[in-house]
VODO-398248 format. One record per residue (C-alpha): x, y, z; residue in one letter. Coordinates in steps of 0.25 Angstrom, whole numbers, plus 5000, padded with zeros to 4 digits. Layout:
BEGIN
XYZA/...
***
This chain:
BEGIN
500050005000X/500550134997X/500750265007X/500050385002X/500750505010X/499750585017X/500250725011X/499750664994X/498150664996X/498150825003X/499350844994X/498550824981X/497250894987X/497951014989X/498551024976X/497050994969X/496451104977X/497651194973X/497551164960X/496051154958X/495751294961X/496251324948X/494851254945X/493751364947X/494751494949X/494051544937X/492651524942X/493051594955X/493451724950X/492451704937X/491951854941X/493151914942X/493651864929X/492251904921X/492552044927X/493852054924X/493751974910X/492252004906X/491751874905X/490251844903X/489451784911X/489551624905X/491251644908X/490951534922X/490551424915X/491551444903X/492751464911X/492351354920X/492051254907X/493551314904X/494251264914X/493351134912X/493751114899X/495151134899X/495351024912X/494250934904X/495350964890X/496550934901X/496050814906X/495850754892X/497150784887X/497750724901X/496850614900X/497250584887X/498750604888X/498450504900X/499450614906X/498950584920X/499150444919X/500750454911X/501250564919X/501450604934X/500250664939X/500850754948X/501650814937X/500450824930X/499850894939X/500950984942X/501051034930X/499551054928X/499551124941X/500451234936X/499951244922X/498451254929X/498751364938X/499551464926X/498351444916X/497351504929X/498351604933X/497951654916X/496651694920X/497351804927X/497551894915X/497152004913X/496651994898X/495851864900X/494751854891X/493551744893X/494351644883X/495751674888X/495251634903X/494451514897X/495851464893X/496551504905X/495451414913X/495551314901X/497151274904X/496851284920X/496051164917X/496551104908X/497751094921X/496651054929X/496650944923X/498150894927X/497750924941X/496150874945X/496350714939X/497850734941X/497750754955X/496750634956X/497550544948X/498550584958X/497850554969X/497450414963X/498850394962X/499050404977X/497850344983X/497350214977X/496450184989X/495450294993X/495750354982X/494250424985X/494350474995X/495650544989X/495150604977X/493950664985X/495050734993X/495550774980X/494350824973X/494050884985X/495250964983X/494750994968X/493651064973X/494251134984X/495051184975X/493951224963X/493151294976X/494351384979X/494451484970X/492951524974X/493451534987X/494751624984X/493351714977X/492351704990X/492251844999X/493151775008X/494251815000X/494751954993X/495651914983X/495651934968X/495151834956X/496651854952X/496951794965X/496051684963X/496951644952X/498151654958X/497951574970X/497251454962X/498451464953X/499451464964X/498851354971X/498651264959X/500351284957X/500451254971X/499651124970X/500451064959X/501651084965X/501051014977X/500750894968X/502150884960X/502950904974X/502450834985X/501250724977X/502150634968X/501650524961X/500750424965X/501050274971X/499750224963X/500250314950X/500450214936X/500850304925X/500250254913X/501350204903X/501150264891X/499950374884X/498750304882X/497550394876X/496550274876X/496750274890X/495550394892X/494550294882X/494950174891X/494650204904X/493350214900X/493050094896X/493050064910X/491450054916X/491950094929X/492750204925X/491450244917X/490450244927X/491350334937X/491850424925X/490450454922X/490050484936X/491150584936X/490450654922X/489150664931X/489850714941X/490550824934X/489250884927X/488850944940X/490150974948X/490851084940X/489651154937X/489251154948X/490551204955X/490651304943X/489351364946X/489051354962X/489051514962X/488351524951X/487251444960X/487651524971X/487351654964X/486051614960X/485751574972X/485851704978X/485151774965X/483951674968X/483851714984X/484051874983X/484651924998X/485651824998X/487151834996X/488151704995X/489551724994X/489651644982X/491151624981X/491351564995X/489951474993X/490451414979X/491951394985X/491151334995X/490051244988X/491451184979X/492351174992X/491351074998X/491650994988X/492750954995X/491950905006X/491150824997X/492450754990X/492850725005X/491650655010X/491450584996X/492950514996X/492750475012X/491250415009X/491750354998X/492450275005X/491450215013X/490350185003X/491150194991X/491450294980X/490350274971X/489350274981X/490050404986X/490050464972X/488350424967X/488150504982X/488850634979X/488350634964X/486850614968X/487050714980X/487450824969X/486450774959X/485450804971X/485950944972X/485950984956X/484450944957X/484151024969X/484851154965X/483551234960X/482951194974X/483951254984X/484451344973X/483151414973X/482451374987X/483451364997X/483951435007X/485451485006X/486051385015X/485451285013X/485951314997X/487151335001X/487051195009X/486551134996X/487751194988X/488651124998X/488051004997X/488250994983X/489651044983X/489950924991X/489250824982X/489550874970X/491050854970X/491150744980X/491050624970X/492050684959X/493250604966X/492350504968X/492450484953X/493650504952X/494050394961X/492950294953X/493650354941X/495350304945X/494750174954X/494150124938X/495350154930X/496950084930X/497950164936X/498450204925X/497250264921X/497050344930X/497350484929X/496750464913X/495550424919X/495350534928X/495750644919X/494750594908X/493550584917X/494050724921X/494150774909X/492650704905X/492150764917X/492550894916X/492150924901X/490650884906X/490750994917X/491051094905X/489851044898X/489051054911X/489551194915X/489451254901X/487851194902X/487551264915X/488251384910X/487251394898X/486051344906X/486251474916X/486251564905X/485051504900X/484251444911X/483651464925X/484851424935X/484051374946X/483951244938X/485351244933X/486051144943X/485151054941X/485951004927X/486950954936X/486050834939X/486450764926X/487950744931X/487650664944X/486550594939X/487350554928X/488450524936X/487550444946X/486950364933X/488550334930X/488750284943X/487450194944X/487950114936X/488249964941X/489749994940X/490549954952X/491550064954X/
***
């Protein structure tokens, strides 16, 4: 049996938060940067499908490259680390347009994606039992860090969207060096031997792998649009109740943060009753609150909206590592890091495609009934995982 240090696990979840925050800086400051760059008013959901797009175009090409499975994964991810946190600092000039920030957010996540499935690959590396529990403490960390940049914006703080940028850079630098100093490789690492671009069709010929990779699709139709338009709920919240005032900032770092929470408990229950009994929990409980949104959105008192909101921050990220880990425990070891960067990659183009959907419908439509559309994604999800596959 191998002996993990103690120091890897909070060493990799530190350096995922660091270098996560580069994840939603944009979103954070996104009234700063329409004031100071005159954007219009559907610049949220295209710079946040920018960021989408370029990690869901970095994980295909890493998946396909098998890059994450031929190379050190903790050079990879020091590399992506740096290379993520320069393209962010871009947004800093001071003649951006719309399509010059669009590509500035493009290339931080199109380095995204050398950090996220890297860092869980990583992680798979170390801990080939309760590897669960792991990845919840890692995902946890992914959130914390996407949460953090709204946090640096809340009236708790004073500082400048320039800052914002800055610190997310800075930390994403630091947590790279963190990785590629004190995290080397993994015992339970097997560098594949040669390139193999098949190697992204034949995992899933895999039923196993299927059914979990398709739970993970369900999954992500909800989550990042949901994450991506928490104050835009918020906000119409308070338009719908007139009198009150939120502080929007601090309640969407808030509603994202609890997800870390939700990872936690997910990866220590999973334990007991398993992780795809664990996993259909979490997706129904956020299933539940998309269908219940008009209701409290419209009826209910502020806290116990807010309490609502809090609830499905915890739900709605809790069974992501639980995916993940279904996702490496059905593939050869070699197969790994390929197969977590493409169900990434997969995943994240439908958060695109669901985020560009709810951008339009808003423009269109009544927004008390909006969240509802996220239903599709854990019932579809829930419909994956039903089936009589024993993972």
């Amino acid at each position: 049996m191998v002996r993990v240090p103690k120091r890897i696990l909070p060493l990799i979840v530190i350096a995922q938060f660091c270098c996560t925050s580069l994840w939603f800086a944009g979103n954070a400051i996104m009234s700063d940067l329409a004031l100071n760059f005159n954007l219009n008013s559907q610049a949220l959901g295209q710079l946040t499908s920018s960021i989408q797009f370029g990690f869901i175009s970095g994980t295909f090409l890493f998946a396909l490259l098998t890059i994450t499975d031929r190379f050190s994964p903790s050079r990879v991810f020091f590399i992506s680390a740096l290379l993520g946190a320069g393209f962010n600092l871009g947004v800093l000039h001071s003649e951006n347009t719309l399509w010059s920030l669009l590509g500035f957010r493009f290339l931080t996540g199109f380095f995204l994606a050398g950090i996220y499935p890297v860092g869980m690959k990583i992680a798979a590396d170390y801990f080939e039992k309760g590897l669960g529990k792991s990845l919840s403490f890692l995902v946890g960390a992914l959130v914390l860090g996407t949460a953090f940049p709204h946090l640096l914006k809340s009236n708790i703080t004073t500082i400048s969207w320039e800052t914002v940028i800055l610190i997310t850079s800075g930390l994403a630098t630091l947590g790279g060096i963190f990785i590629i100093t004190l995290v080397p490789d993994g015992p339970y690492q097997k560098l594949a031997p040669k390139f193999d671009s098949t190697k992204i069709l034949q995992v899933f010929k895999n039923s196993k792998f299927r059914a979990a990779a398709f739970g993970y699709f369900g999954h992500m139709w909800e989550l990042y649009t949901f994450w991506a338009f928490v104050p835009f709920l918020l906000k119409t919240y308070t338009e719908l109740h007139s009198g009150i005032a939120l502080n929007i900032p601090m309640l969407s770092f808030s509603v994202i943060a609890i997800g870390t929470i939700g990872c936690i408990l997910g990866g220590y229950i999973s334990m007991q009753i398993g992780v795809k009994k664990t996993a259909i929990f979490a997706l129904s409980i956020s299933g539940i609150c998309c269908l219940l949104s008009p209701i409290l959105l419209l009826k209910g008192s502020t806290g116990l909206f807010i309490l609502f909101l809090i609830v499905w921050g915890m739900a709605v990220i809790a069974d992501s590592p639980l995916f993940s880990t279904l996702v490496a425990q059905n593939v050869e070891t070699e197969s790994k890091g390929t197969a977590l960067t493409i169900v990434n990659s997969i995943g994240f183009a439908i958060t695109i495609v669901s985020i560009l959907l709810f951008s339009y419908l808003i423009e269109h439509y009544n927004a008390h009934y909006l969240f509802t559309v996220l239903a599709i994604g854990p019932l579809f999800g829930l419909i994956s995982l039903g089936k009589k596959i024993n993972l």
